[in-house]
N, C-alpha and C positions, 0 to 999 in steps of 0.2 A: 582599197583592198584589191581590185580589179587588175589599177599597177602594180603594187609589187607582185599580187602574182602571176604576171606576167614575165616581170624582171625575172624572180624567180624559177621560173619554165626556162628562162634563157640562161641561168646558172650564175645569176650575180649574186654574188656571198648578203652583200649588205641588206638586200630585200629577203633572203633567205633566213638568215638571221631575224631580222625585226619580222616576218612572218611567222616564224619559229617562236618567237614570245606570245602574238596574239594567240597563236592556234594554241599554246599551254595554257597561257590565263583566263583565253575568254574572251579577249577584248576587242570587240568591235567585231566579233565573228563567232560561229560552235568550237568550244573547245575541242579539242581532239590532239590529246598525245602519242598517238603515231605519227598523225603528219606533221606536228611541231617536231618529234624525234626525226624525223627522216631530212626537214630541211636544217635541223641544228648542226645533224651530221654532215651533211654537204657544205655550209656555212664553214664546220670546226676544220674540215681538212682543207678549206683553206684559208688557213688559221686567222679567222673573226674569232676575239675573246669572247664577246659574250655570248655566243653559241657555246662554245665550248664552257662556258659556266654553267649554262643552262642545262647540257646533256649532263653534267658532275653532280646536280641538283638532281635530276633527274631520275638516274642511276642511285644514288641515296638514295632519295625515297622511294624507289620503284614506281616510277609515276609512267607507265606505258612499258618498261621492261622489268625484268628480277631484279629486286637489291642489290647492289654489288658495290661495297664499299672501297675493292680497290681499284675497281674500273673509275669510280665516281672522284676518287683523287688522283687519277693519274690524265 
């Protein structure tokens, strides 16, 4: 955990990304959906897919922000 967040402090999508999953799920660390949102976001803009799944799930179910069904499909 220690690496990637590391990598991630230093803006690499890929560690942002796979940190962006644990901090949603739970795994291997405290959940916490703002900081999984905030690295999916830096991930999605540069466009890693599964971040940008992640925030589309996210958004549905208002899992850290408001529902929003067409933010969540676009």
């Amino acid at each position: 955990i220690s690496s990637l967040e590391g990598l991630a402090q230093n803006e690499h999508p890929g560690a942002e990304e796979l940190l962006g999953v644990m901090y949603r799920l739970g795994q291997g660390i405290k959940q916490d959906n703002k900081k999984a949102f905030d690295l999916f976001m830096r991930a999605a803009e540069a466009n890693q897919p599964l971040a940008q799944h992640h925030l589309g799930v996210m958004y549905f179910l208002g899992e850290g922000v408001q529902p929003d069904s067409v933010t969540a499909l676009m």
